[in-house]
DRENDO-253407 format. One record per residue: chain; x, y, z of N, C-alpha, C, O in turn; residue number from 1. Coordinates in pm, whole numbers, padded with zeros to 5 digits. Example, Ala and Ser with C-alpha at 12.3 -4.5 7.8 and 13.67 -1.06 7.14 Angstrom:
<recs>
{rec 'A',{01319,-00569,00780},{01230,-00450,00780},{01320,-00330,00780},{01424,-00332,00846},1}
{rec 'A',{01285,-00225,00708},{01367,-00106,00714},{01290,00003,00787},{01341,00114,00804},2}
</recs>
This chain:
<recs>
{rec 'A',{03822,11859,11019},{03776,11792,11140},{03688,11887,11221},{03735,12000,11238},1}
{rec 'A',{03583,11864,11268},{03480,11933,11368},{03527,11911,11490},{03567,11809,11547},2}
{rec 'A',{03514,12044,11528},{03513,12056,11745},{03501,11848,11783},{03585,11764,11815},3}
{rec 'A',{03354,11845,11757},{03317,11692,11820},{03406,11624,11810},{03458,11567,11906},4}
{rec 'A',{03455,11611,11665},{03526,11540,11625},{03736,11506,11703},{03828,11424,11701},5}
{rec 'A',{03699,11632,11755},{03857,11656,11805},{03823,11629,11943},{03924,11655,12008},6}
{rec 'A',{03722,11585,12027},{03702,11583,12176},{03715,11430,12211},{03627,11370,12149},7}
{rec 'A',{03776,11360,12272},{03741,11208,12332},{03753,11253,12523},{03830,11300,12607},8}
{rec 'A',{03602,11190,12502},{03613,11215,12664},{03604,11065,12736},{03570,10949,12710},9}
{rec 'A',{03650,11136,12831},{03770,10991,12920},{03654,10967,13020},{03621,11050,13105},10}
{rec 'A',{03578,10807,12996},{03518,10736,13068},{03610,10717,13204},{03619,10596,13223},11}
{rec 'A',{03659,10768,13275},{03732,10767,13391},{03615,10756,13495},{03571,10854,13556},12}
{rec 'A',{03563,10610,13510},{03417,10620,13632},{03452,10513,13677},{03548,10443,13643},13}
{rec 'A',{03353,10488,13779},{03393,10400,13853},{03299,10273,13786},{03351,10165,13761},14}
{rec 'A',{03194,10293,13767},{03083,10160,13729},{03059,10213,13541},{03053,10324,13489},15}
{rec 'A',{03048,10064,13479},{03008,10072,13378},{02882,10130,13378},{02881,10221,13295},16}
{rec 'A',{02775,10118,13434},{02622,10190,13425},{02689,10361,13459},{02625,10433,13383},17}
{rec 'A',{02769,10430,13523},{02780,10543,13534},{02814,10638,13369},{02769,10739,13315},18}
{rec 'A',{02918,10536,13337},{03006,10496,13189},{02886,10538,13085},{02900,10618,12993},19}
{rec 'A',{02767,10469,13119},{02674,10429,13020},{02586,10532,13028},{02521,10527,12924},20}
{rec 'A',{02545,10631,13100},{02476,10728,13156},{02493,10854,13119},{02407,10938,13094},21}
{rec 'A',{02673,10869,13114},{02754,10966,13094},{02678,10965,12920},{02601,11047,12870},22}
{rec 'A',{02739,10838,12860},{02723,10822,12699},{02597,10887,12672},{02593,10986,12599},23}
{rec 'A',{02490,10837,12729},{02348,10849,12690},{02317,10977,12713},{02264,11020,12611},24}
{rec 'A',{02328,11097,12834},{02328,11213,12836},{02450,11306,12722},{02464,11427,12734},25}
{rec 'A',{02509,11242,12642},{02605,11295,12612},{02530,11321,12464},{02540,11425,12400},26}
{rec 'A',{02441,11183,12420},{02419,11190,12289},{02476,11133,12147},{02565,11049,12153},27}
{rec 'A',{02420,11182,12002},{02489,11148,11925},{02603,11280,11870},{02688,11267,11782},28}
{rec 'A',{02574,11406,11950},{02693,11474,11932},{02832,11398,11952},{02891,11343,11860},29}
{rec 'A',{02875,11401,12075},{02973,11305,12109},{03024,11192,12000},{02947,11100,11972},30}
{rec 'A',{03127,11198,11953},{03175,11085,11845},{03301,10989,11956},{03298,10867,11973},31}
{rec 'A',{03356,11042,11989},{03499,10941,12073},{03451,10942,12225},{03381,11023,12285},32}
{rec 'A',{03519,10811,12272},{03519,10776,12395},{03637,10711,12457},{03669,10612,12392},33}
{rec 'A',{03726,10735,12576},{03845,10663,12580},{03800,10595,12704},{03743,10652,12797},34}
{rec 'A',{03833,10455,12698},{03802,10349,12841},{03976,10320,12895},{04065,10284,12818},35}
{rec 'A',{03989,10339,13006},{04097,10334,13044},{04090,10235,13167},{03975,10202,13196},36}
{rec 'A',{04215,10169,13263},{04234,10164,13368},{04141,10115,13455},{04141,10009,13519},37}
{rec 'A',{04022,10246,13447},{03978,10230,13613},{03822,10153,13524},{03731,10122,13601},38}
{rec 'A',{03798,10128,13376},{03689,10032,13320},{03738,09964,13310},{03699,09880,13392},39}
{rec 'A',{03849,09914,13233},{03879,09785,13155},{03884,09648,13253},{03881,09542,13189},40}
{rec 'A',{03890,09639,13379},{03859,09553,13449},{03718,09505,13528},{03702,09418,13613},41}
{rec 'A',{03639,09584,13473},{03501,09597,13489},{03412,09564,13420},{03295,09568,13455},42}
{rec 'A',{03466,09510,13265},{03410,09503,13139},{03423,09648,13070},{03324,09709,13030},43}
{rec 'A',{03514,09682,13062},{03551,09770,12924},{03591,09776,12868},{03602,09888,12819},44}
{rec 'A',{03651,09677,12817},{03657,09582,12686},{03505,09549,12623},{03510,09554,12501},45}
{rec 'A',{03398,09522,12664},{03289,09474,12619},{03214,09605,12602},{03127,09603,12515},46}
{rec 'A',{03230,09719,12669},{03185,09812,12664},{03248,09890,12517},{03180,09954,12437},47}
{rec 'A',{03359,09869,12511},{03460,09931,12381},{03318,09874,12253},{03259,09957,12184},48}
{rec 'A',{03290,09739,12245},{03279,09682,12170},{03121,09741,12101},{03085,09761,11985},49}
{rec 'A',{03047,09756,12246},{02925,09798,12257},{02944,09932,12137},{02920,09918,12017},50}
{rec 'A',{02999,10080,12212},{03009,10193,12174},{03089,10170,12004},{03070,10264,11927},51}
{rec 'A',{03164,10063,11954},{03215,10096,11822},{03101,10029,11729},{03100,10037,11606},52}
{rec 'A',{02990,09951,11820},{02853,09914,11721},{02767,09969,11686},{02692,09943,11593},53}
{rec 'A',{02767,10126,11818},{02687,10229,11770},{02746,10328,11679},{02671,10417,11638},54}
{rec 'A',{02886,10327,11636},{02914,10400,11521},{03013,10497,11598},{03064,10587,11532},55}
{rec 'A',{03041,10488,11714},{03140,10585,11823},{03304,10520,11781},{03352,10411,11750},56}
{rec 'A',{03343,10636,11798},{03557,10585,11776},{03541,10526,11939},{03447,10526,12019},57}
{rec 'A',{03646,10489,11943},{03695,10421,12092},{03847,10429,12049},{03904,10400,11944},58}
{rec 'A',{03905,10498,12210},{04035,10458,12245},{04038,10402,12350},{04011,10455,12458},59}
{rec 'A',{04086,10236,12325},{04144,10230,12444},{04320,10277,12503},{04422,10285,12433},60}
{rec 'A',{04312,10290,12589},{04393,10358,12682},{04445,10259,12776},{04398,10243,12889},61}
{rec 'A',{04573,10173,12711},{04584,10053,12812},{04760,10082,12819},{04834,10032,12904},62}
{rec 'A',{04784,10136,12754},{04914,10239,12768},{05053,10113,12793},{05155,10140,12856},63}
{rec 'A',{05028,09987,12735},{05114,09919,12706},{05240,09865,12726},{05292,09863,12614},64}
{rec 'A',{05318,09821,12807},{05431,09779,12813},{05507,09690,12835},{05516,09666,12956},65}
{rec 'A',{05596,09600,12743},{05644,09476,12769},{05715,09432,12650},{05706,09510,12555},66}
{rec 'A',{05788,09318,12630},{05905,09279,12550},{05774,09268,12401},{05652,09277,12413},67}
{rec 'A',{05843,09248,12289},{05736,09280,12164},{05692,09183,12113},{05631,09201,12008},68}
{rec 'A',{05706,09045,12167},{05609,08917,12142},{05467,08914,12239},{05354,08868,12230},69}
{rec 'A',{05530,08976,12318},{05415,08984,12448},{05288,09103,12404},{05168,09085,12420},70}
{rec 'A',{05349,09216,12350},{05233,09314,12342},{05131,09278,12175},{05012,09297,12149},71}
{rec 'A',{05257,09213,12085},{05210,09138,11965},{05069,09082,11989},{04962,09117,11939},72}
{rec 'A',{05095,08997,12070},{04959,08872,12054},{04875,08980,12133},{04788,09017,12055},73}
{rec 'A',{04860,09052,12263},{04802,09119,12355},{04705,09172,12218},{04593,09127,12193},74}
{rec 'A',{04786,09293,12125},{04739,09383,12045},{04649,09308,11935},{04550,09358,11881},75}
{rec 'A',{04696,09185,11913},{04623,09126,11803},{04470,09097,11869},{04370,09095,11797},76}
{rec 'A',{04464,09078,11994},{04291,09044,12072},{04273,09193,12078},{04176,09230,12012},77}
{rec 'A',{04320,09260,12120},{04268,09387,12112},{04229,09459,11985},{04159,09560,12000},78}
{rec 'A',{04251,09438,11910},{04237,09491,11770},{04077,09401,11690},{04050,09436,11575},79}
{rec 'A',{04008,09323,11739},{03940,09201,11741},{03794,09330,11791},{03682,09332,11740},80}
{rec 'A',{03849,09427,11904},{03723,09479,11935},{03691,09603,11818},{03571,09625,11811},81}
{rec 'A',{03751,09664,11753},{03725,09762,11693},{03723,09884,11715},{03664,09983,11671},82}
{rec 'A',{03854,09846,11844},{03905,10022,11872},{03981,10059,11756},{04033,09994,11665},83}
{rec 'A',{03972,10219,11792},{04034,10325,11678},{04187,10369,11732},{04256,10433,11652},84}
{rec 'A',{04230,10346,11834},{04329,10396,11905},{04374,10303,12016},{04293,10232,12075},85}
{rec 'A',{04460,10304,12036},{04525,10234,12150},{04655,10278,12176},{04723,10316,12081},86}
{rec 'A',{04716,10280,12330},{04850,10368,12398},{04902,10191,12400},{04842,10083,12409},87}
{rec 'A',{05042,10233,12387},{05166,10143,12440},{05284,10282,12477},{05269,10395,12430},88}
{rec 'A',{05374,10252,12551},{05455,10335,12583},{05555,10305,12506},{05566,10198,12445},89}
{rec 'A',{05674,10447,12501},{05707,10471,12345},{05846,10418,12382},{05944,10492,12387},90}
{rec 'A',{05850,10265,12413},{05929,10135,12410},{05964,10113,12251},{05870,10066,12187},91}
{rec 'A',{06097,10140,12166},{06063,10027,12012},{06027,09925,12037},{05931,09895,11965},92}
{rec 'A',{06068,09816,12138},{06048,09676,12097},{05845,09636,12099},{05769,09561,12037},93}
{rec 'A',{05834,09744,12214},{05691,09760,12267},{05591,09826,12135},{05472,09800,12117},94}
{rec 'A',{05665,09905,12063},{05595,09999,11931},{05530,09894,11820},{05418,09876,11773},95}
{rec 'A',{05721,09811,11795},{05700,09717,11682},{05567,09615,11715},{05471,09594,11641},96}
{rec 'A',{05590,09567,11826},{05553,09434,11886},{05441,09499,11847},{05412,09443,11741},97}
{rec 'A',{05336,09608,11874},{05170,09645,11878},{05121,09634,11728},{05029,09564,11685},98}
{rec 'A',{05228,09746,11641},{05220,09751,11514},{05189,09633,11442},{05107,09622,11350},99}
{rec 'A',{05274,09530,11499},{05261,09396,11403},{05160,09320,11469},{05111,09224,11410},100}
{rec 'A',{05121,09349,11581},{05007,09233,11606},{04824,09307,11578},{04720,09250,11612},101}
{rec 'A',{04837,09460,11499},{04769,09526,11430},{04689,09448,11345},{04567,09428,11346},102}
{rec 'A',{04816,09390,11240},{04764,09332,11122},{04743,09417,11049},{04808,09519,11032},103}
{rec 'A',{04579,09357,10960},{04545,09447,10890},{04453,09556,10929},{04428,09640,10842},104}
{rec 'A',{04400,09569,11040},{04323,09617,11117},{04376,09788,11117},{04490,09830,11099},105}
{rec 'A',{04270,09853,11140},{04263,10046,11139},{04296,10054,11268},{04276,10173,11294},106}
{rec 'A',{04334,10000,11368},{04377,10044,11506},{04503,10110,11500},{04609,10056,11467},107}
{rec 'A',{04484,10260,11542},{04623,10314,11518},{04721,10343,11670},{04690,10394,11778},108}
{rec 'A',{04845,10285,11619},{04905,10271,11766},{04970,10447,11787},{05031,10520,11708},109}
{rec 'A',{04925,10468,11927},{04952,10599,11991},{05058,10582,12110},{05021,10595,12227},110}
{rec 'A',{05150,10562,12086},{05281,10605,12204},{05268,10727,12290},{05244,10843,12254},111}
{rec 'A',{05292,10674,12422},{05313,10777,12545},{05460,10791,12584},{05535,10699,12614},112}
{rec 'A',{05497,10951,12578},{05591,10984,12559},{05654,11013,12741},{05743,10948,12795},113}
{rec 'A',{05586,11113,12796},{05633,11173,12904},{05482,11195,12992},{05411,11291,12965},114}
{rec 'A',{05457,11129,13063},{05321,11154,13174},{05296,11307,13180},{05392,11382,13195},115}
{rec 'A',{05175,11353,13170},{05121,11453,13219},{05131,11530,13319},{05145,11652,13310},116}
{rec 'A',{05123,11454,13444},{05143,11427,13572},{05315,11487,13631},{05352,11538,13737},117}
{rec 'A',{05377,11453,13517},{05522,11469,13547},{05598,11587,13519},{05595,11631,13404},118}
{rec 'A',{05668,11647,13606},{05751,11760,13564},{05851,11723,13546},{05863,11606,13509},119}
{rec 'A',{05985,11819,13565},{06090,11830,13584},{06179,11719,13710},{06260,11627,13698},120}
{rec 'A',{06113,11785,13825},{06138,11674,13959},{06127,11588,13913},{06232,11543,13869},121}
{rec 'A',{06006,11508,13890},{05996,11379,13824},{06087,11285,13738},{06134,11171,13749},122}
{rec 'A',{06091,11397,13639},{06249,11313,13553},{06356,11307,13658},{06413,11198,13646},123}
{rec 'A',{06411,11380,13760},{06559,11410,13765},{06522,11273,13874},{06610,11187,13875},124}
{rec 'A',{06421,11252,13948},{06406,11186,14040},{06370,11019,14009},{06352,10934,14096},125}
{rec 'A',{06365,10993,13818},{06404,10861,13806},{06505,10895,13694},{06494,10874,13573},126}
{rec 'A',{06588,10942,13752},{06734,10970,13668},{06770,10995,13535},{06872,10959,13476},127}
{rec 'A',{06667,11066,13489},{06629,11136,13349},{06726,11265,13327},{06700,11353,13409},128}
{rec 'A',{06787,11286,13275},{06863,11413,13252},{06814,11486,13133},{06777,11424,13033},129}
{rec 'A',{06811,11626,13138},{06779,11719,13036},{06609,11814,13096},{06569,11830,13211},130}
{rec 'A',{06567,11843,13008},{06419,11923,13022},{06327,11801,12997},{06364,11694,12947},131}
{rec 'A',{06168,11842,13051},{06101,11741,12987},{06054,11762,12817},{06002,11669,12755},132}
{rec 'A',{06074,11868,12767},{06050,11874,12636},{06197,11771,12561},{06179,11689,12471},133}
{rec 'A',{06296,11792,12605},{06375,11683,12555},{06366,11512,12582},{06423,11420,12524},134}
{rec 'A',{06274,11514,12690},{06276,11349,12702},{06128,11341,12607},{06106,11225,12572},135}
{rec 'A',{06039,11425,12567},{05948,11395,12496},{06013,11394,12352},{05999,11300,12273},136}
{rec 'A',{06069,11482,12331},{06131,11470,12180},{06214,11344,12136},{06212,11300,12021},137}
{rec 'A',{06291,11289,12245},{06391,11148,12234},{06228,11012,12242},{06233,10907,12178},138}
{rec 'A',{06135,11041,12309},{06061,10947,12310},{05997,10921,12171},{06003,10823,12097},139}
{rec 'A',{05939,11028,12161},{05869,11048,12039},{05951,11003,11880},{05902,10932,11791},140}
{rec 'A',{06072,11063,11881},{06130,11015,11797},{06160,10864,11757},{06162,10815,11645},141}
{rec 'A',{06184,10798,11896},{06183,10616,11902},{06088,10550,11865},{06086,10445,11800},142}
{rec 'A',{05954,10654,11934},{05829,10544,11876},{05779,10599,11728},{05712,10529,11651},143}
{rec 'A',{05815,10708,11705},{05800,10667,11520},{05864,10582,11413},{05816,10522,11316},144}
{rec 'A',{06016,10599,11471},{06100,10536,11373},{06024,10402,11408},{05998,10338,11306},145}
{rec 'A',{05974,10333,11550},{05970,10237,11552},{05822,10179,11497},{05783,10068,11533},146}
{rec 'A',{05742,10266,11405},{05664,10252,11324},{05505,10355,11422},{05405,10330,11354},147}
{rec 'A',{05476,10423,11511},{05377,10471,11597},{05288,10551,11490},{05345,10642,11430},148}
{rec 'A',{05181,10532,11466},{05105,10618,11444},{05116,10789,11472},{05130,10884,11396},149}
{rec 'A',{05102,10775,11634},{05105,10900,11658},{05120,10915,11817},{05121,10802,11867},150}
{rec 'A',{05130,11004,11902},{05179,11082,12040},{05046,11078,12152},{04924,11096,12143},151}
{rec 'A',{05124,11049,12238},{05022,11113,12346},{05111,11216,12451},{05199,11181,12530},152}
{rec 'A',{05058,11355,12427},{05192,11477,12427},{05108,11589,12534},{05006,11628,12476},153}
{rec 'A',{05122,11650,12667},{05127,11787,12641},{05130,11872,12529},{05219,11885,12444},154}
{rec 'A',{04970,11956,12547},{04987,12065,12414},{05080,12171,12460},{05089,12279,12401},155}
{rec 'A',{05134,12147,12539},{05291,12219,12553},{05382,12176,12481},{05456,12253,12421},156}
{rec 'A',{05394,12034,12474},{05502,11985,12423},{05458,11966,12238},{05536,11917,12157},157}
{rec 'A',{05325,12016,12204},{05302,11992,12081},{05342,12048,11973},{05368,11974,11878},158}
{rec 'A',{05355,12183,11959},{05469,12264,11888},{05583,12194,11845},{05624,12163,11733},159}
{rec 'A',{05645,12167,12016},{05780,12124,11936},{05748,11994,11854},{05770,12015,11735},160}
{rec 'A',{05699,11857,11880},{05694,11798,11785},{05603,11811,11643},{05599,11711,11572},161}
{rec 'A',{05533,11924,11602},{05512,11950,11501},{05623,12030,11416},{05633,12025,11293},162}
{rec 'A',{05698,12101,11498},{05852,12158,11422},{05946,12069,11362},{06005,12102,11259},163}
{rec 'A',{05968,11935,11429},{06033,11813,11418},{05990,11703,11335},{06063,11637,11261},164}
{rec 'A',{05815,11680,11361},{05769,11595,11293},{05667,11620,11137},{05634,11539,11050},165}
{rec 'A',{05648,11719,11149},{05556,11785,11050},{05418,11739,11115},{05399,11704,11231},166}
{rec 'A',{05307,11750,10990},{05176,11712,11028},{05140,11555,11017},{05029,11511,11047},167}
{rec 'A',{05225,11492,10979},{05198,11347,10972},{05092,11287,11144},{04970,11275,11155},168}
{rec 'A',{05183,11265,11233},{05195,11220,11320},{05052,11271,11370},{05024,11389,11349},169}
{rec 'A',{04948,11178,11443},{04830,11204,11525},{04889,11285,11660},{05011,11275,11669},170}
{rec 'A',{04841,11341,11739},{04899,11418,11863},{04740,11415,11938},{04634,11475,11918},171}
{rec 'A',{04779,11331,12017},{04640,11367,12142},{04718,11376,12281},{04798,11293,12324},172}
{rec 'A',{04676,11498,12341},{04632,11620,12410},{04581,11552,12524},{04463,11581,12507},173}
{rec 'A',{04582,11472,12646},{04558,11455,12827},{04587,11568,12859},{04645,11648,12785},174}
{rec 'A',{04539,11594,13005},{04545,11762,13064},{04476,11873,13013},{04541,11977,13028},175}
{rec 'A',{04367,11887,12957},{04324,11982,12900},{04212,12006,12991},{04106,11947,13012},176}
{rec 'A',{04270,12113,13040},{04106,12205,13114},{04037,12346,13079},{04094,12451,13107},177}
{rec 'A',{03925,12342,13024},{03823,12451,13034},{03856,12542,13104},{03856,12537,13227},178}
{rec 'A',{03902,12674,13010},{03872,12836,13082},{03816,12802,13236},{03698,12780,13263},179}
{rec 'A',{03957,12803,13355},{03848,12838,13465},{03875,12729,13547},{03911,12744,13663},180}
{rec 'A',{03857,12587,13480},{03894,12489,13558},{03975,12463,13639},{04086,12514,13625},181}
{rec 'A',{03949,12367,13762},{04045,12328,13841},{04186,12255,13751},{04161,12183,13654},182}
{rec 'A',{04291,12273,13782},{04395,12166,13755},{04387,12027,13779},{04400,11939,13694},183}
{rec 'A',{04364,12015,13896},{04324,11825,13956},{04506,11811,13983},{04579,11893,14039},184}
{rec 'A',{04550,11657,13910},{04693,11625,13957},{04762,11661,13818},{04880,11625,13806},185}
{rec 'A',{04701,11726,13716},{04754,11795,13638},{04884,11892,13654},{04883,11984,13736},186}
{rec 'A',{05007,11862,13561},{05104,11959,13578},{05173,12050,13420},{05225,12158,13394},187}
{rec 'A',{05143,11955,13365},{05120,12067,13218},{04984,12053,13083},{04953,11983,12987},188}
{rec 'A',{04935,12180,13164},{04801,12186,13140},{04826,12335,13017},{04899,12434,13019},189}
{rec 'A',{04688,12262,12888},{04588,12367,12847},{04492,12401,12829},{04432,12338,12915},190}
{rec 'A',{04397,12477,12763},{04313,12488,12727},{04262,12459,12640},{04332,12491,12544},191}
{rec 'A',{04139,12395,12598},{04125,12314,12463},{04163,12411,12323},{04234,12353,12241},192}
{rec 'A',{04129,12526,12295},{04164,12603,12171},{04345,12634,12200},{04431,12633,12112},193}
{rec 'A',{04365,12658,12333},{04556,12656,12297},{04531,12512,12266},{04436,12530,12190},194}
{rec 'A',{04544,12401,12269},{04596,12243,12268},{04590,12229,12130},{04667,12148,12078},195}
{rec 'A',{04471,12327,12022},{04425,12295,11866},{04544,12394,11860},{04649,12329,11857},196}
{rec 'A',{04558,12476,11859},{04634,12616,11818},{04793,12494,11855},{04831,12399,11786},197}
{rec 'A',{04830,12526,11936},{04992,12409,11966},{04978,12317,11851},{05085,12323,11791},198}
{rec 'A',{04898,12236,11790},{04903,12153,11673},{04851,12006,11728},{04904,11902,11689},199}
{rec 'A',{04755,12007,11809},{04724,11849,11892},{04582,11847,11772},{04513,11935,11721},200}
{rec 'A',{04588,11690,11764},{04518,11654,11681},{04338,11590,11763},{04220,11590,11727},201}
{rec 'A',{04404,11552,11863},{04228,11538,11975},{04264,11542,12089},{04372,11499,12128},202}
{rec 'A',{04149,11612,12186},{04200,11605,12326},{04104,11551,12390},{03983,11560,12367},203}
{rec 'A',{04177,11474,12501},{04124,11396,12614},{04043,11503,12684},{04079,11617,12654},204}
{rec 'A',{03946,11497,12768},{03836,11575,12821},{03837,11448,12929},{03809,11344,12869},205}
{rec 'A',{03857,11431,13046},{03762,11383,13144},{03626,11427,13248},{03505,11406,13245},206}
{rec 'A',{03742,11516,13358},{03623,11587,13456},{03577,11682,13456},{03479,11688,13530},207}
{rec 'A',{03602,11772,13403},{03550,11871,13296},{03408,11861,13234},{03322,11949,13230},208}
{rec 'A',{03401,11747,13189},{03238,11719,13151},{03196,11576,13220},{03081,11539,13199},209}
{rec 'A',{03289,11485,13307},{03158,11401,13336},{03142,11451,13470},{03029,11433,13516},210}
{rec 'A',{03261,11536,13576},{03165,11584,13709},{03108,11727,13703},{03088,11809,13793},211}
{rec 'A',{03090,11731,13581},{02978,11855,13558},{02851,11839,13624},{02830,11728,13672},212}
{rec 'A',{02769,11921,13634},{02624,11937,13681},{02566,11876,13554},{02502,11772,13554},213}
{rec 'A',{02591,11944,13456},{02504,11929,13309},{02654,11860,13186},{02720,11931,13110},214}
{rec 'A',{02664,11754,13201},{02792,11728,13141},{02761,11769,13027},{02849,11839,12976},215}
{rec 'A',{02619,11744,12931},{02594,11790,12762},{02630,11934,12803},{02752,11926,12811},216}
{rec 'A',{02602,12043,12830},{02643,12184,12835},{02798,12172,12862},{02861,12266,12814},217}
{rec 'A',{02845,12113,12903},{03009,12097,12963},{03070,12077,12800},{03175,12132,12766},218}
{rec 'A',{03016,12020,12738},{03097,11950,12634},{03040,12053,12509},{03102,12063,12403},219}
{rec 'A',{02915,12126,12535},{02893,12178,12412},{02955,12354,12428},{02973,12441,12343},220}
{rec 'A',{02979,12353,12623},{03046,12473,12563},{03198,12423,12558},{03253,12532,12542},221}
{rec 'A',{03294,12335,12562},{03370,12321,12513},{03396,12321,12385},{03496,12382,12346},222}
{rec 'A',{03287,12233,12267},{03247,12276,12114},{03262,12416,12131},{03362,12456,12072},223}
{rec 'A',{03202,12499,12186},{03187,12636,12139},{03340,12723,12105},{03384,12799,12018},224}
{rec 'A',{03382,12661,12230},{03531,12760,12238},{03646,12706,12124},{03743,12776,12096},225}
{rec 'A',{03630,12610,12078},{03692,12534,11997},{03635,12586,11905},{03718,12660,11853},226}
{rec 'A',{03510,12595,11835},{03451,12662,11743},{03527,12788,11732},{03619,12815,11654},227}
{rec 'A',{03453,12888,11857},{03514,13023,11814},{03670,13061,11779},{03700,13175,11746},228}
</recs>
């Protein structure tokens, strides 16, 4: 796999034309794009559809949750656009339900284990007991058995599930900031070559390269460090 190849950077904008701007300064280096949240009610869904006609992966990032007839049919229209990835949270009934409304389709389902965002406080404060590397390991474990592709993990937490899971399992990497970078609301953060080195299979990139000055230099010296 190439640097490019391991980067999806997170359309996190406010307007599809910003979305579209980002893409076009970005190039045909750039292979992945993740539409999340703050597009998909804007038309990014249609935008997904756009970027997988020019030959780009797409994740969407709709991070999933609900009884498994409900996310079934949801996943089966979603799978219709020709994303490469898609989040449900690492629910079994929520896992199965995506898996089967897959079909035959290459959309590979990615379970979210433990928020980024979240520490320790966090768990104890919605009544989570243990470390957060243990509520990622109990998550992770549910949404495989319950058929998941693969993780959406802290490259902190990536080690351990490569000790546990072997190399099967996809592992993509949120929180990753550039030598130097601000944190933002980030709380377990790395650096893109620790996140490859931990065993993460692609990492999310948002502001890092789109509120760059020169986002193509943002992203190609990210290639670089990943390279070296």
């Amino acid at each position: 796999m190439t640097p490019q190849e391991r980067i999806i950077i997170a359309l996190d904008l406010p307007t599809l034309e910003e979305a579209e701007t980002l893409v076009a300064r970005l190039g045909e280096e750039a292979v992945w794009y993740k539409i999340g949240y703050q597009l998909l009610p804007l038309g990014g869904y249609a935008m997904a559809r756009r970027l997988h006609s020019r030959g780009k992966k797409v994740f969407i990032d709709a991070k999933l949750l609900d009884i498994g007839s409900t996310v079934e049919k949801g996943v089966r229209s979603l799978a219709e656009l020709g994303a490469d990835y898609l989040t449900v949270h690492a629910d079994p009934d929520t896992v199965k339900g995506a898996v089967e409304g897959r079909g035959g389709s290459d959309l590979c389902i990615l379970a979210v284990t433990v928020l980024t965002s979240w520490g320790e406080e966090a768990l104890r404060h919605h009544g989570i007991e243990g470390s957060v590397e243990d509520a990622v390991l109990r998550r992770a474990e549910m949404a495989l058995e319950a058929g998941a592709d693969g993780l959406i993990a802290s490259g902190r937490e990536a080690p351990l599930l490569r000790e546990h899971f072997g190399d099967g399992p996809i592992i993509v990497t949120p929180g990753i900031r550039p030598s130097g970078a601000a944190l933002g609301d980030q709380k377990r953060v790395l650096t893109p070559a620790e996140a490859v080195k931990s065993g993460a299979t692609h990492l999310v990139i948002g502001r890092p390269i789109s509120q760059a000055a020169d986002p193509k230099a943002a992203f190609d010296g990210i290639v670089g460090e990943l390279s070296a």
